[in-house]
C-alpha beads as a LAMMPS data file, in Angstrom:
LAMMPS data file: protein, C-alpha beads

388 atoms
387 bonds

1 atom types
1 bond types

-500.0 500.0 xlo xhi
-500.0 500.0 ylo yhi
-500.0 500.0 zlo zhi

Masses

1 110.0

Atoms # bond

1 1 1 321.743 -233.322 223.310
2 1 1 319.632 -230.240 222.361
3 1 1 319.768 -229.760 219.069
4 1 1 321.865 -226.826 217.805
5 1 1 320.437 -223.194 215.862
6 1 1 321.899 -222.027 213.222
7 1 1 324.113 -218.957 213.891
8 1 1 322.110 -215.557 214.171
9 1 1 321.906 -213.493 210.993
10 1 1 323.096 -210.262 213.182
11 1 1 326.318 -212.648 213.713
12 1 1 327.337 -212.893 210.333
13 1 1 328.298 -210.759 207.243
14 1 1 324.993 -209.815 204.955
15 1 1 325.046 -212.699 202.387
16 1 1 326.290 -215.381 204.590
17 1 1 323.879 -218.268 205.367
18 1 1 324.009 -220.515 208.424
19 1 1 322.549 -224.002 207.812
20 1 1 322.401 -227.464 208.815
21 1 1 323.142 -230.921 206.568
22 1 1 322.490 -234.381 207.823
23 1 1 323.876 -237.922 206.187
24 1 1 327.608 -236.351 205.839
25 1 1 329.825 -239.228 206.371
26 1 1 327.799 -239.578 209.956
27 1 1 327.918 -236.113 211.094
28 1 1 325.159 -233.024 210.774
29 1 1 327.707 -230.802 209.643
30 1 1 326.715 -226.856 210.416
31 1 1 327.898 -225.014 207.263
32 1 1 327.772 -221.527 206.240
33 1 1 327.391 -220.479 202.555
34 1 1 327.919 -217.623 200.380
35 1 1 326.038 -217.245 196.900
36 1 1 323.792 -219.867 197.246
37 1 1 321.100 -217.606 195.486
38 1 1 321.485 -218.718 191.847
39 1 1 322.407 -222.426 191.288
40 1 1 324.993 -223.122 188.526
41 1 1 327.690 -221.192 190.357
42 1 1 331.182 -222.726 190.086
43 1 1 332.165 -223.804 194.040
44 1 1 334.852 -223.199 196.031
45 1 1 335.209 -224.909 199.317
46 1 1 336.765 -223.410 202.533
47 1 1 338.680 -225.584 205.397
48 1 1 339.621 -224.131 208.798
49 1 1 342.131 -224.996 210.872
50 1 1 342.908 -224.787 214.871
51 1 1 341.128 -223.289 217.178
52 1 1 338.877 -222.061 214.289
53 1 1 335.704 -222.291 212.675
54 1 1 333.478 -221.939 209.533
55 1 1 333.481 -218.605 210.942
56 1 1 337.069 -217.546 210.472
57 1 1 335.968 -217.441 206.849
58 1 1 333.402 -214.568 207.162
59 1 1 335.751 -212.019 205.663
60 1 1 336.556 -214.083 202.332
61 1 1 333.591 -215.445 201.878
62 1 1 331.169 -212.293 200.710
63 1 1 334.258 -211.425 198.705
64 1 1 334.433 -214.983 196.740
65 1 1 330.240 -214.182 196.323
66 1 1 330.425 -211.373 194.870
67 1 1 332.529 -212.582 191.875
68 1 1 329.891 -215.785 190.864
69 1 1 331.233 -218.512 193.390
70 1 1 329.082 -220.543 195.899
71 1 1 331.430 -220.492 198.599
72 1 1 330.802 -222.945 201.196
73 1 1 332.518 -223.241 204.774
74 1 1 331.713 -226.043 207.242
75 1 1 332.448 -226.500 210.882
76 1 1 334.414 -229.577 210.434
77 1 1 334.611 -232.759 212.379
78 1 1 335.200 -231.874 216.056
79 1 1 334.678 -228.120 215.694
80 1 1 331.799 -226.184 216.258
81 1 1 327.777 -226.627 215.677
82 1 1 328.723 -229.932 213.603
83 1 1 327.773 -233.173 215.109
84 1 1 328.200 -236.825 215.415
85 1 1 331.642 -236.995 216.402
86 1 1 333.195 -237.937 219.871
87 1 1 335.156 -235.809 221.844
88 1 1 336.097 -239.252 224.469
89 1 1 339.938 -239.095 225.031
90 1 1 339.715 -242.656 224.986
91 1 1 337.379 -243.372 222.163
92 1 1 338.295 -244.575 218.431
93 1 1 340.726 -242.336 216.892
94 1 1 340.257 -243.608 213.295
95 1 1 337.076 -240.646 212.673
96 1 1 339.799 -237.844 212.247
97 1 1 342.357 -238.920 210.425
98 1 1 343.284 -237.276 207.441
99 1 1 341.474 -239.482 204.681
100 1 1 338.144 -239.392 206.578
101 1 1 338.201 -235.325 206.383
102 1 1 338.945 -235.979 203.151
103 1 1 335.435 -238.024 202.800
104 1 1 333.427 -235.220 204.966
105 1 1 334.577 -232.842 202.097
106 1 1 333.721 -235.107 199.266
107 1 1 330.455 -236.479 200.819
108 1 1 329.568 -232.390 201.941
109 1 1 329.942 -231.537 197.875
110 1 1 328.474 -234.157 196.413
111 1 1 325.321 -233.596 199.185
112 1 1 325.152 -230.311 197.788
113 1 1 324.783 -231.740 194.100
114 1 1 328.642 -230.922 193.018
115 1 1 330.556 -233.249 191.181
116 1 1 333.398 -231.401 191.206
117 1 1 335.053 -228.250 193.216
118 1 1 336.365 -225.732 191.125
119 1 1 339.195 -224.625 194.145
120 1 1 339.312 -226.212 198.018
121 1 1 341.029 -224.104 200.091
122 1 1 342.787 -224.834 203.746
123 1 1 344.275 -222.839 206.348
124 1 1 346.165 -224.478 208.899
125 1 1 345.228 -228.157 209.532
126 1 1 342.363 -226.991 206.893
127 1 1 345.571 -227.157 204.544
128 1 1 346.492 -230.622 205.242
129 1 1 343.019 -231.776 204.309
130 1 1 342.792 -229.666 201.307
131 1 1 346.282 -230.946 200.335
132 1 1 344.777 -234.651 200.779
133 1 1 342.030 -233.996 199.033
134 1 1 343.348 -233.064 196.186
135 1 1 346.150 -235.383 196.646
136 1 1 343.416 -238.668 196.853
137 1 1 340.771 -236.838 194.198
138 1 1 341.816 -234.821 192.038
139 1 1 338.869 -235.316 189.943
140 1 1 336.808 -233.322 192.506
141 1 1 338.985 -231.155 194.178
142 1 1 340.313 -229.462 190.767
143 1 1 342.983 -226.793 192.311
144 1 1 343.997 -225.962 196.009
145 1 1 345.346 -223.168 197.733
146 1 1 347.093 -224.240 200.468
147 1 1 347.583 -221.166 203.924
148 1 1 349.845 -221.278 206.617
149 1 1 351.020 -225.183 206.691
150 1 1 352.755 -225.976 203.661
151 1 1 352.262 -229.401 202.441
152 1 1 355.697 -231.840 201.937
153 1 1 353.539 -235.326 200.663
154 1 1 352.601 -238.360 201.440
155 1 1 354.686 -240.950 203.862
156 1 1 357.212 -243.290 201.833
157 1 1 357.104 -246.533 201.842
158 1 1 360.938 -248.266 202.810
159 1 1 362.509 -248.647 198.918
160 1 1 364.834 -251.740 197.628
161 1 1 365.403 -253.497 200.898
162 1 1 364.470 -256.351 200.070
163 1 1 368.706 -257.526 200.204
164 1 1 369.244 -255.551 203.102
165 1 1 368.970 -256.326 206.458
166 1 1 366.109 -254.288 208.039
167 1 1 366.370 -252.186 210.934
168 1 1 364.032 -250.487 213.190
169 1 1 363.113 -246.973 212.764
170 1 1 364.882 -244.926 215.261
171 1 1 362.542 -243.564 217.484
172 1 1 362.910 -239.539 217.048
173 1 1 365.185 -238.145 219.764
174 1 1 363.879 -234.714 219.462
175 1 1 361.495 -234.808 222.201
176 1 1 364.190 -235.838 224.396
177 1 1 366.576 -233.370 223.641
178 1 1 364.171 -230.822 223.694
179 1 1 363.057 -231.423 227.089
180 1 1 367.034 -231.806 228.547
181 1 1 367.436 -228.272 227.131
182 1 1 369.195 -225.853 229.652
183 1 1 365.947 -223.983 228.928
184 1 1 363.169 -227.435 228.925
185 1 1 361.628 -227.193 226.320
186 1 1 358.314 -229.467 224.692
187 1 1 356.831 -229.382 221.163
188 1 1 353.110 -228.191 221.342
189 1 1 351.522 -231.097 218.747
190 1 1 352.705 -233.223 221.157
191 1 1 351.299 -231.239 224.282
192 1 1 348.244 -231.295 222.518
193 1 1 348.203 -235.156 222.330
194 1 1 348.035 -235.163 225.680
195 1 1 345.148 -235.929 228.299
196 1 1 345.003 -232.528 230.572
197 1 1 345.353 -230.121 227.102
198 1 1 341.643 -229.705 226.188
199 1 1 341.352 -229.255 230.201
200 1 1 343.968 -226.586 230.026
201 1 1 342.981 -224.649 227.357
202 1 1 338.853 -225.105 228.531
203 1 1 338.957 -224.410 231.950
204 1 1 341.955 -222.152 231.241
205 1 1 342.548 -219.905 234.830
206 1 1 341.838 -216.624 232.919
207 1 1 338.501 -217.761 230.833
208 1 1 338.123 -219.244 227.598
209 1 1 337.284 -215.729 225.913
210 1 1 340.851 -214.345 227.323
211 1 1 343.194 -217.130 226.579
212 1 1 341.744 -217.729 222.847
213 1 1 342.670 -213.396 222.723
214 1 1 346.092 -214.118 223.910
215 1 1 346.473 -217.056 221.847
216 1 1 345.239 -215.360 218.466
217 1 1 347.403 -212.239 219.421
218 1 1 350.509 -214.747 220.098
219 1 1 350.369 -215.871 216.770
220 1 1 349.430 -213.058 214.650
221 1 1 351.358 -209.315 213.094
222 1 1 350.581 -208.304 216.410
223 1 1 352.581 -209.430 218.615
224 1 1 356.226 -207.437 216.998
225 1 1 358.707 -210.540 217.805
226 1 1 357.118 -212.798 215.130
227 1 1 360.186 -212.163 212.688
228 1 1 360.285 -215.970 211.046
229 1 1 363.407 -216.908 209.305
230 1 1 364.201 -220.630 208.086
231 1 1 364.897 -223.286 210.609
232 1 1 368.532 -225.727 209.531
233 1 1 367.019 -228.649 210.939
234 1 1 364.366 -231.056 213.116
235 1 1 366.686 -230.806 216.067
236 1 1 366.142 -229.698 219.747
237 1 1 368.551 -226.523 219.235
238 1 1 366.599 -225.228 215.981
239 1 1 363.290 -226.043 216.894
240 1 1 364.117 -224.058 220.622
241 1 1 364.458 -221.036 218.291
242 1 1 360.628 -221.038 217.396
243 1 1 357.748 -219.158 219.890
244 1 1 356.732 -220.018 222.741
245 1 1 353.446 -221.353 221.308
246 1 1 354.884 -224.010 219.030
247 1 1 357.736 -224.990 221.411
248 1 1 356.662 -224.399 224.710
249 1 1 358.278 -224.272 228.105
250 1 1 358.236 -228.114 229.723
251 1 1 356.080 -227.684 232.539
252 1 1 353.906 -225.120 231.426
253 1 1 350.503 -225.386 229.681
254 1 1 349.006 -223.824 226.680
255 1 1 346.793 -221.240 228.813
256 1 1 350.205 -220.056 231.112
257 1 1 351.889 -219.873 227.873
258 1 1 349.954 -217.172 225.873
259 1 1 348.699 -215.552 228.957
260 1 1 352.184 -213.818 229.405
261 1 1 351.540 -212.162 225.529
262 1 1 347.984 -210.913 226.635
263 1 1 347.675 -207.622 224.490
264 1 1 346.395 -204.682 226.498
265 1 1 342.976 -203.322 226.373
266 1 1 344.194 -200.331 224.729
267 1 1 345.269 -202.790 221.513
268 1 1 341.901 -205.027 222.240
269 1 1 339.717 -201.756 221.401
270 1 1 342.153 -201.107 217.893
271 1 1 342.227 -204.433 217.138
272 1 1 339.926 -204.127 213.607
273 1 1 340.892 -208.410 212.498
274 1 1 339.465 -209.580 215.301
275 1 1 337.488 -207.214 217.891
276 1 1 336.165 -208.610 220.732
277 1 1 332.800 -209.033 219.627
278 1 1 333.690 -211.778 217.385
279 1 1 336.090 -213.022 219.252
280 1 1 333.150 -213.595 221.143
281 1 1 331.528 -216.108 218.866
282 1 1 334.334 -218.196 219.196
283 1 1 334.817 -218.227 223.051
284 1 1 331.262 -219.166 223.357
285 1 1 331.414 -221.982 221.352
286 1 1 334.792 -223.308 222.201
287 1 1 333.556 -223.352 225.890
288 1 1 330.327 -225.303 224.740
289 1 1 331.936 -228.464 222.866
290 1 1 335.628 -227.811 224.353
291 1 1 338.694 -228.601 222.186
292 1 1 339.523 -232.079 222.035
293 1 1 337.356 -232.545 218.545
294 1 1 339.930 -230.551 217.368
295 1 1 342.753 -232.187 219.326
296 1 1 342.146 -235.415 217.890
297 1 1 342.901 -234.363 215.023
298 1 1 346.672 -233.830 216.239
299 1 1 346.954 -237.032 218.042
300 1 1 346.422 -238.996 214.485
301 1 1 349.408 -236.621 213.493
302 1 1 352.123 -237.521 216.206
303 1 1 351.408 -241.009 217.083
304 1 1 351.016 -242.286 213.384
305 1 1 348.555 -244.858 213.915
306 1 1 347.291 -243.963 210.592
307 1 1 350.688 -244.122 208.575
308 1 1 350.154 -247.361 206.718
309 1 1 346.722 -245.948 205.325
310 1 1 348.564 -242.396 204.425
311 1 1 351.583 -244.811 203.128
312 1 1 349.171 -246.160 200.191
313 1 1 349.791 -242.608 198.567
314 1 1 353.200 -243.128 198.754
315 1 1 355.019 -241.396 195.806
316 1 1 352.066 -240.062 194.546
317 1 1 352.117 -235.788 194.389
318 1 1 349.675 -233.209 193.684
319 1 1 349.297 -232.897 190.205
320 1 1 346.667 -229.745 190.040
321 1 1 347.115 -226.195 190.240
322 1 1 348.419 -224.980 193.926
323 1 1 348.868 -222.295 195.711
324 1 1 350.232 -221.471 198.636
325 1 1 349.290 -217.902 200.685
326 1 1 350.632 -217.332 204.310
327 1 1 351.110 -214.433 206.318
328 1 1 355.104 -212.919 206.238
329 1 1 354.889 -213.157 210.106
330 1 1 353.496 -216.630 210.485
331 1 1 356.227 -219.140 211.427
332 1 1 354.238 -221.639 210.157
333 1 1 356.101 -221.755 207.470
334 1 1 358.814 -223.036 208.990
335 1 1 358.070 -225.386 211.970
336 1 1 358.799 -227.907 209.689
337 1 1 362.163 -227.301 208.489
338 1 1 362.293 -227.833 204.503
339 1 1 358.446 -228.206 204.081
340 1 1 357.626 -225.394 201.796
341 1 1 360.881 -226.218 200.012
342 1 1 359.450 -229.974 199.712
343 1 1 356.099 -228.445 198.873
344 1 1 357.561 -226.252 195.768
345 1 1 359.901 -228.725 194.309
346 1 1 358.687 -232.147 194.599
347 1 1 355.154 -232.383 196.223
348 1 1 353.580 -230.043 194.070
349 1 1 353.960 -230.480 190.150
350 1 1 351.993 -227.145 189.362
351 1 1 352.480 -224.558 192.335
352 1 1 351.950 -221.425 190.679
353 1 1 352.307 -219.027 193.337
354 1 1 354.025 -218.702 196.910
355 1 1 352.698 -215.168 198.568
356 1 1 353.980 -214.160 201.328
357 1 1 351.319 -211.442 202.753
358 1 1 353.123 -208.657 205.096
359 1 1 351.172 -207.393 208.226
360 1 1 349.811 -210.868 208.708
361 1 1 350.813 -213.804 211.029
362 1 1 349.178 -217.070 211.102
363 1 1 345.144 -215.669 210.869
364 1 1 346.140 -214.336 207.667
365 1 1 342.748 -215.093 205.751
366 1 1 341.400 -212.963 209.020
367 1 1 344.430 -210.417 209.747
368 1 1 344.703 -209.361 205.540
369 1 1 341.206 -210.779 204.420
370 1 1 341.180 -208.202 201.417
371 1 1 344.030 -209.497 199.874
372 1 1 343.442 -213.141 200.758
373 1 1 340.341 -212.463 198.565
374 1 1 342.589 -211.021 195.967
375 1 1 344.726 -213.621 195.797
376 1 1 342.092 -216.455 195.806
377 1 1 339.771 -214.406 192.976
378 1 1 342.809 -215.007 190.760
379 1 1 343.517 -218.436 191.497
380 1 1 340.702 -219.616 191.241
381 1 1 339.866 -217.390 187.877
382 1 1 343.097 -218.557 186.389
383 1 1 342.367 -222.225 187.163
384 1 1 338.883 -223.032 187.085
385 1 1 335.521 -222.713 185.349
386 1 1 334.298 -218.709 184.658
387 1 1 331.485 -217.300 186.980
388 1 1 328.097 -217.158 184.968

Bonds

1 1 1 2
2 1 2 3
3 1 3 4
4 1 4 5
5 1 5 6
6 1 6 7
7 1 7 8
8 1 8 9
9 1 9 10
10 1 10 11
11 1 11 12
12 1 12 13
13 1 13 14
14 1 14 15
15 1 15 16
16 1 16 17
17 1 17 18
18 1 18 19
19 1 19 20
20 1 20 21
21 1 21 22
22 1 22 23
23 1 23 24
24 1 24 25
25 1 25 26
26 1 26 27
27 1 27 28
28 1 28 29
29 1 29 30
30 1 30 31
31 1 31 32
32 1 32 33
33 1 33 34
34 1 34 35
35 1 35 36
36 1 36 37
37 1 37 38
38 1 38 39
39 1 39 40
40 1 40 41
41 1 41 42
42 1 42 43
43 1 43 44
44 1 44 45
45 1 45 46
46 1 46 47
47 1 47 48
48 1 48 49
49 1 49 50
50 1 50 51
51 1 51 52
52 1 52 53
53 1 53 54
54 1 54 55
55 1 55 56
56 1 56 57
57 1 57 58
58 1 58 59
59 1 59 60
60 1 60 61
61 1 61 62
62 1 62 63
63 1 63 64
64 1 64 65
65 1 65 66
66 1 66 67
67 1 67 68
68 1 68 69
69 1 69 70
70 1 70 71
71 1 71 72
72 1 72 73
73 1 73 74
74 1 74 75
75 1 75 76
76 1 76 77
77 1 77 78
78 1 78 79
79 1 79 80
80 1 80 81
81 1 81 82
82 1 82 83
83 1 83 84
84 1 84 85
85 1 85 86
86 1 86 87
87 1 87 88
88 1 88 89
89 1 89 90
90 1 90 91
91 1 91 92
92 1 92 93
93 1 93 94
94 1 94 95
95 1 95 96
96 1 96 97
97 1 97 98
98 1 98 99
99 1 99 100
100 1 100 101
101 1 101 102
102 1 102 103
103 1 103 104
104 1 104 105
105 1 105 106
106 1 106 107
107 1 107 108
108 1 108 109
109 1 109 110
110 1 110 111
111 1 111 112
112 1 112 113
113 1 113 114
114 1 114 115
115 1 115 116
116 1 116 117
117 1 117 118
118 1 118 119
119 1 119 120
120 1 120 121
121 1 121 122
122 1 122 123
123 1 123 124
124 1 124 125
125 1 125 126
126 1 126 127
127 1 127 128
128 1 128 129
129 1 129 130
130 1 130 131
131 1 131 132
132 1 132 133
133 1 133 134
134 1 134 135
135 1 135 136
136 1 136 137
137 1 137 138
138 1 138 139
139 1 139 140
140 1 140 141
141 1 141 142
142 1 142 143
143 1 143 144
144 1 144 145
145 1 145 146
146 1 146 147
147 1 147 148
148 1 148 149
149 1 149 150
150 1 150 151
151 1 151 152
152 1 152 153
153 1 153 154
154 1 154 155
155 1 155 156
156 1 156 157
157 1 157 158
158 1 158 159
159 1 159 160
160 1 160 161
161 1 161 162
162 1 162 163
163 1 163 164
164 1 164 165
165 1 165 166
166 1 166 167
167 1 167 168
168 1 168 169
169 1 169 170
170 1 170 171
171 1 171 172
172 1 172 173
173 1 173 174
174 1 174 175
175 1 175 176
176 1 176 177
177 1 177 178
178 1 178 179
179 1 179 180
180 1 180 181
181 1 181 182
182 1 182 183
183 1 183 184
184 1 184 185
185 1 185 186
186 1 186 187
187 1 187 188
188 1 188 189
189 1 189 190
190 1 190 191
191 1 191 192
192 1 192 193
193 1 193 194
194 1 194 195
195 1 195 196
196 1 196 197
197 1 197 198
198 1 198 199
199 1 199 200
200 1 200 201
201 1 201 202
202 1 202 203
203 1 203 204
204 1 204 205
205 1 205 206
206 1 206 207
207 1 207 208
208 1 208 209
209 1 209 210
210 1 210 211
211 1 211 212
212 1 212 213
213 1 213 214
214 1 214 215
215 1 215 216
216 1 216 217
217 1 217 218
218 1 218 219
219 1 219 220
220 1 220 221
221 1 221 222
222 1 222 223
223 1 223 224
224 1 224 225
225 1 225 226
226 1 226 227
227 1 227 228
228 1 228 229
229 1 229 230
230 1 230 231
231 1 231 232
232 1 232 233
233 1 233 234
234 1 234 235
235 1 235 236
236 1 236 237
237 1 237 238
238 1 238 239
239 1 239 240
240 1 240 241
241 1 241 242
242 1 242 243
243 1 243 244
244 1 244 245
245 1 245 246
246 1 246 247
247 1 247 248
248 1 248 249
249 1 249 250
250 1 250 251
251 1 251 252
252 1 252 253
253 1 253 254
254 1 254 255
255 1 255 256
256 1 256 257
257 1 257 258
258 1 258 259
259 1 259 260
260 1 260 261
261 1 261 262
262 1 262 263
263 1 263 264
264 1 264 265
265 1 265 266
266 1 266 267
267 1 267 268
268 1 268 269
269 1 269 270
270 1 270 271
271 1 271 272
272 1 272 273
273 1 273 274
274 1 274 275
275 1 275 276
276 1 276 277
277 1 277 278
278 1 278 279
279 1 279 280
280 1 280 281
281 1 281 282
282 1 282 283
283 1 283 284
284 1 284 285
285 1 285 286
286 1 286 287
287 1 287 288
288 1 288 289
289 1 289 290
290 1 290 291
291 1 291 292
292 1 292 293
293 1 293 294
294 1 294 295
295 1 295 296
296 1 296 297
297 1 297 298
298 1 298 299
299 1 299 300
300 1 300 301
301 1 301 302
302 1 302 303
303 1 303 304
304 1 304 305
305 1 305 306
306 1 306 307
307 1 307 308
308 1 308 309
309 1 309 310
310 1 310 311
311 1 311 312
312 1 312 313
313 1 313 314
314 1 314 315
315 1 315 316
316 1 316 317
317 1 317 318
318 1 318 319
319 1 319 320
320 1 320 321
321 1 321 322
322 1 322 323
323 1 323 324
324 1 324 325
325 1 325 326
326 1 326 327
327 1 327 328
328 1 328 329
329 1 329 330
330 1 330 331
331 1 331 332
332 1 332 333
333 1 333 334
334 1 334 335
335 1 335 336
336 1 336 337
337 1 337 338
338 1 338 339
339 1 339 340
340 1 340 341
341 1 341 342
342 1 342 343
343 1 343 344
344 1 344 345
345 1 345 346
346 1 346 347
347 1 347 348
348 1 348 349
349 1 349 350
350 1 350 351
351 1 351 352
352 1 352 353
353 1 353 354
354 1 354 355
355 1 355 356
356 1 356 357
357 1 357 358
358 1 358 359
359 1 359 360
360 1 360 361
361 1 361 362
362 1 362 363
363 1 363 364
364 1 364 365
365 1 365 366
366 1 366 367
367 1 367 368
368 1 368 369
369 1 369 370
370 1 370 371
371 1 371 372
372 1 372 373
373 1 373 374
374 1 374 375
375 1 375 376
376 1 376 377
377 1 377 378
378 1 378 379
379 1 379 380
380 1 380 381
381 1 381 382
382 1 382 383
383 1 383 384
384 1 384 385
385 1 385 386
386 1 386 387
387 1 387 388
């Protein structure tokens, strides 16, 4: 494989540095950095999530800068210019599950020469990394701010059975049901698991740059019908209620999905979040490596092969300070029905904050990147060391 440049200058915000770092936990993880000028600076690390990139931080990053922090953003494992990770459907698994992307952050941080992080940040499946990092190190990863996925713990381990007769676990009828809907329906972490997604989404009909538009749009303020509300329960009949993008007609894919919310080119031209000439960046590398790196990531999730490991954190909550920050129109929140309940009452000893950010959906650090910054400045200024 050629070996990959780091992204153009004329790409990227002023400030913003696109480099390369070898020896991370196997990979040559691309990263991009802000206020790397001056060493000493406190550092704040930022995790993306689905499809996304180092990039999606571009906007928060110069702001972080500016008040003293070395801000540092990598592609992670399966995304983007980072290497040493396969993308084979039917290769070992094991390389994305949670605690590994747990060591790429710590072995990333301590390559850079810091013993500690004075905030890790995640957005989407970014936020279930963050979560476990500070979850498994809390010596390193000193506070987290947690966007879009809230974060319910660790899996339990079965409690006092040792005098009752053990049964199976059920296996979860919710697929089931969904599927023998009058409308069929199918949950999309599970579509992703599957074989044909990265084809589907890839090779999508209408072009790579087109479906990630409608699938950003889909997802964000944009599109009017994102109106979120609490979900009663992980049952076919509640989880029907969500879009189209999280539960998903049964026979269609993720490309015929979004293509029937594809904005017009009227909103493309207004569209100031995202225009199309960084939307750009990401269609061209999303069709370069494809998106199974990234889908891997969700198989771990629904077949729990990697339970038992998560299960030795059973019990054990995050114990720094948290945050969570999503966008008021990201459902997000709820896909998992009593997660950011869990989140604020039991799996988080110190939350300090829940913000809800209005005119954002689920790209909130993207659609309201000013007051993401906000937000994050005072976090992180509340809970952590003082710039020099």
């Amino acid at each position: 494989m050629t070996a990959l440049d780091p992204i153009s200058s004329d790409i990227l915000p002023p400030g913003i540095l696109s480099r390369f770092i070898d020896g991370i936990n196997g990979l040559r993880m691309h990263v991009l950095e802000a206020g790397h000028e001056s060493a000493g600076r406190p550092c704040v690390l930022l995790l993306h999530g689905f499809p996304e990139l180092a990039y999606s931080w571009r906007k928060v990053m110069p702001q972080l800068a500016a008040a003293g922090y070395h801000v540092i953003a990598p592609d992670q494992r399966g995304y983007g210019r980072t290497t040493g990770w396969s993308a084979d459907y039917d290769g070992d698994l094991r390389p994305f599950n949670l605690l590994n992307l747990v060591r790429d952050a710590l072995g990333l941080v301590a390559t850079l020469g810091y013993r500690h992080v004075d905030t890790v940040v995640g957005h989407d499946f970014g936020s279930s990394v963050a979560a476990w990092c500070a979850l498994a190190r809390p010596d390193v990863f000193r506070s987290v701010a947690l966007m879009s996925a809230p974060f319910s713990g660790p899996p339990s381990i079965p409690f006092d059975t040792a005098d009752r007769p053990t049964t199976p676990k059920p296996e979860d009828p919710v697929h089931r049901d969904l599927a023998a809907l009058p409308r069929p329906r199918k949950h999309y972490q599970w579509y992703y698991a599957t074989r044909e997604a990265n084809d589907h989404m890839q090779h999508a009909p209408q072009g790579v740059h087109d479906f990630l538009r409608a699938y950003y749009h889909h997802k964000s303020a944009d599109w009017a019908d994102n109106k979120p509300y609490p979900l009663q329960g992980w049952t076919a009949g509640e989880l029907a209620k969500l879009p189209t993008y999280y539960v998903m007609d049964l026979n269609e894919t993720m490309a015929e999905t979004v293509a029937k919310e594809m904005p017009s080119r009227d909103a493309i031209a207004v569209n100031r979040w995202l225009p199309d000439s960084e939307l750009a960046y990401y269609s061209a590398e999303y069709a370069r490596t494809g998106f199974q790196g990234g889908l891997q990531w969700y198989r771990c999730n629904t077949t729990g092969l990697f339970n038992a490991d998560y299960e030795l954190f059973s019990g054990r909550t995050i114990d720094v300070p948290s945050v969570f920050i999503s966008g008021l129109q990201d459902w997000g929140i709820y896909q998992r029905p009593g997660a950011i309940e869990t989140m604020q009452t039991s799996a988080c000893t110190d939350m300090r904050a829940v913000h809800l950010i209005d005119g954002a959906g689920h790209w909130v650090q993207q659609e309201q990147a000013d007051e993401v910054s906000r937000l994050l400045l005072g976090f992180v200024k509340e809970t952590g060391s003082a710039p020099r």
